[in-house]
C-alpha positions in Angstrom: 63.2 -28.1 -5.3 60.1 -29.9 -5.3 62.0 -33.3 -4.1 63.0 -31.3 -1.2 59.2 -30.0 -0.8 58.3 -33.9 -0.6 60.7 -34.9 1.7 59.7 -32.7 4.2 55.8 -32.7 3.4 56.3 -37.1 4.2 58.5 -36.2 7.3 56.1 -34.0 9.1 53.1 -36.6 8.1 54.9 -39.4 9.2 55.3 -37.6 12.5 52.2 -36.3 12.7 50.6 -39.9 12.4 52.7 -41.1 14.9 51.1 -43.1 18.0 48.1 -43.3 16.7 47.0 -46.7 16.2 43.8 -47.3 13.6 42.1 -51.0 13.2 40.4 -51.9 10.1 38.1 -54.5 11.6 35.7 -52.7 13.9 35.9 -55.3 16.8 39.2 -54.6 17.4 39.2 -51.1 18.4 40.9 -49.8 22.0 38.6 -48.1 23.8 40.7 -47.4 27.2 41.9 -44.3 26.2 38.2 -42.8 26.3 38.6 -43.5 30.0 41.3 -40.5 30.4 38.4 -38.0 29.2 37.0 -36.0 32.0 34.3 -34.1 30.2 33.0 -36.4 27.5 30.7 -35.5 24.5 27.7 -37.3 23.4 29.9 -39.5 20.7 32.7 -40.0 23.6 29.6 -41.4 25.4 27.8 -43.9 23.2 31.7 -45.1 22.8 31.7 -46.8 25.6 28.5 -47.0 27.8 29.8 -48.8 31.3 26.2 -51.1 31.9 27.8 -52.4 34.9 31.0 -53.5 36.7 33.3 -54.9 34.1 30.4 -54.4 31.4 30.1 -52.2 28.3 27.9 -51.3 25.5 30.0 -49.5 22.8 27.9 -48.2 19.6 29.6 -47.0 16.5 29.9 -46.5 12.7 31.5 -45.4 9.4 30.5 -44.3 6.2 33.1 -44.1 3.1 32.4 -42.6 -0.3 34.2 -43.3 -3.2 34.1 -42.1 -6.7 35.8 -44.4 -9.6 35.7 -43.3 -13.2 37.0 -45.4 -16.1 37.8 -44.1 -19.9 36.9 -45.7 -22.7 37.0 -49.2 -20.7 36.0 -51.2 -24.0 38.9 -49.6 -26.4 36.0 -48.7 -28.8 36.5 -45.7 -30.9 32.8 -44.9 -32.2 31.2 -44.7 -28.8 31.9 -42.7 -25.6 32.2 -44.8 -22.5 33.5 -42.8 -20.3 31.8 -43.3 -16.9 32.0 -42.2 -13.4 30.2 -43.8 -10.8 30.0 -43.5 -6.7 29.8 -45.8 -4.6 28.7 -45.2 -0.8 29.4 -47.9 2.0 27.6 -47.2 5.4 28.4 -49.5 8.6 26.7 -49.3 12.4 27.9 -51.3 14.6 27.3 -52.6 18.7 29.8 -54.1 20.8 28.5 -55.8 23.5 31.6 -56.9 25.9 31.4 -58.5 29.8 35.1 -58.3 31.2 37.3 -60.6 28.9 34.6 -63.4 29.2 32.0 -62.6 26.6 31.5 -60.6 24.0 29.1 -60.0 21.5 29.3 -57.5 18.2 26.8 -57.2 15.7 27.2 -54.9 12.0 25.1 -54.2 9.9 25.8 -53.0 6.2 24.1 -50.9 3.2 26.6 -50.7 0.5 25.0 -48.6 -2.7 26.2 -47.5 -6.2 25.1 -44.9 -8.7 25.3 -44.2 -12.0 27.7 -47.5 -12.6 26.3 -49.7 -15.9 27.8 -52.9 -14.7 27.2 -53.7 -11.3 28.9 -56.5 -9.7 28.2 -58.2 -6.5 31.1 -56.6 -4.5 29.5 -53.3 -5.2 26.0 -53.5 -4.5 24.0 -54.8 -1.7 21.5 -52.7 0.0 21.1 -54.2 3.6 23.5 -57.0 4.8 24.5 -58.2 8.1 28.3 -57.9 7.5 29.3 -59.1 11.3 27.4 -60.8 14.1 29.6 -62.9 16.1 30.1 -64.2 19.5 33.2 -64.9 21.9 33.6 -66.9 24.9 36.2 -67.4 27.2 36.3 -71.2 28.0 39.6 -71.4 30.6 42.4 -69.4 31.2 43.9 -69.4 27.7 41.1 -71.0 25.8 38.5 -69.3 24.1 35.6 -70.2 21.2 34.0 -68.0 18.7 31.3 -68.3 16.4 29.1 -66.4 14.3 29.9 -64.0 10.9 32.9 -62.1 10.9 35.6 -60.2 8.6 38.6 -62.1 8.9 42.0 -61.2 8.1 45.1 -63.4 9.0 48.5 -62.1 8.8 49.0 -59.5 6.0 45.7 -60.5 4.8 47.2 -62.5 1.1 45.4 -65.2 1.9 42.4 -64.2 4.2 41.4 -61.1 4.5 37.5 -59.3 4.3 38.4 -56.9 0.9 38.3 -53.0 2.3 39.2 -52.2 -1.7 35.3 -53.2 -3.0 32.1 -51.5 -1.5 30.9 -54.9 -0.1 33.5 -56.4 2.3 34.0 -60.2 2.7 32.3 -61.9 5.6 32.8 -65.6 6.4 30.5 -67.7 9.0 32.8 -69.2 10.9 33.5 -71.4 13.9 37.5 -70.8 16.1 39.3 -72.6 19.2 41.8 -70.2 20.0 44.8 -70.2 22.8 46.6 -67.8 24.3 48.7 -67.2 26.6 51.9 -64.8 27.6 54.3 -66.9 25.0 52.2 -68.8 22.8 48.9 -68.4 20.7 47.6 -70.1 17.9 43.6 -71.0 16.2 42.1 -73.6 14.5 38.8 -72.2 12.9 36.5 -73.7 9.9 35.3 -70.8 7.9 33.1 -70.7 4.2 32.5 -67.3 2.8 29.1 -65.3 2.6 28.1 -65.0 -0.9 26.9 -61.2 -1.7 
């Protein structure tokens, strides 16, 4: 009975999740379908403030909590260690964007822990610039980027900006990027930030 009772509760999420499309990196988020809103609220408007023809101002944020608790993480009998700690990671971010030529995005960070008694760099750091980044459209299909950014490349094994810790991974970086209707590739030299 409660096989069946999971079956159907995964069916109806799965359906209920469909068609809507979330990005992890901030930069990447599609913002047209604010455009179908007649009647926007004040967050539907700081979305996407249009500055002028083909230019927008978008302002936005996130803020995740997280608890994590560990039991007796030294295997010592004599002395209680069991802890629980929370962590909070708050981002703001501005996304400055003219047509398809330009664009600039800027993040800033404040990642905090409490009551944690080893405190690692991927858990703390008070006030960070986590992105601040520009794009420029060269040509056609060329483009150039540079500045500090989360990267992720494919299923992010390799690369990828750590959304597990409180602290993501930033890397200052420089990219030549084409694309084009059949074809795209990037050659990019990036060294990561150290918290």
């Amino acid at each position: 009975m409660n096989f069946k009772i999971y079956i159907l509760l995964l069916f109806v999420f799965q359906f209920t999740t469909y068609g809507q499309k979330f990005s992890l990196l901030r930069q990447n988020e599609d913002l047209t379908r604010l455009d179908l809103i007649e009647n926007k609220n004040l967050h539907q408007n700081l979305k996407a403030i249009e500055l002028f023809q083909n230019t927008t101002l978008s302002f936005g944020g996130s803020w995740r909590f997280q608890s994590e608790s560990f039991i007796n993480d030294e295997f010592d009998r004599e002395v209680s260690q069991d802890n629980i700690s929370y962590l909070n990671r708050f981002l703001a971010h501005a996304h400055f964007k003219v047509d398809d030529i330009f664009e600039l995005f800027t993040e800033l960070g404040s990642s905090l822990v409490t009551d944690k008694d080893n405190i690692s760099p991927v858990d703390k750091d008070e006030l960070y610039i986590n992105q601040l980044f520009v794009k420029y459209k060269l040509a056609p299909y060329w483009g150039i980027d540079g500045g500090r950014q989360n990267l992720r490349l494919g299923s992010g094994r390799l690369i990828d900006f750590r959304e597990g810790p409180n602290v993501n991974r930033s890397f200052d970086f420089t990219e030549i990027n084409f694309h084009n209707e059949k074809f795209s590739a990037k050659t990019f030299f990036a060294i990561p930030v150290q918290t």
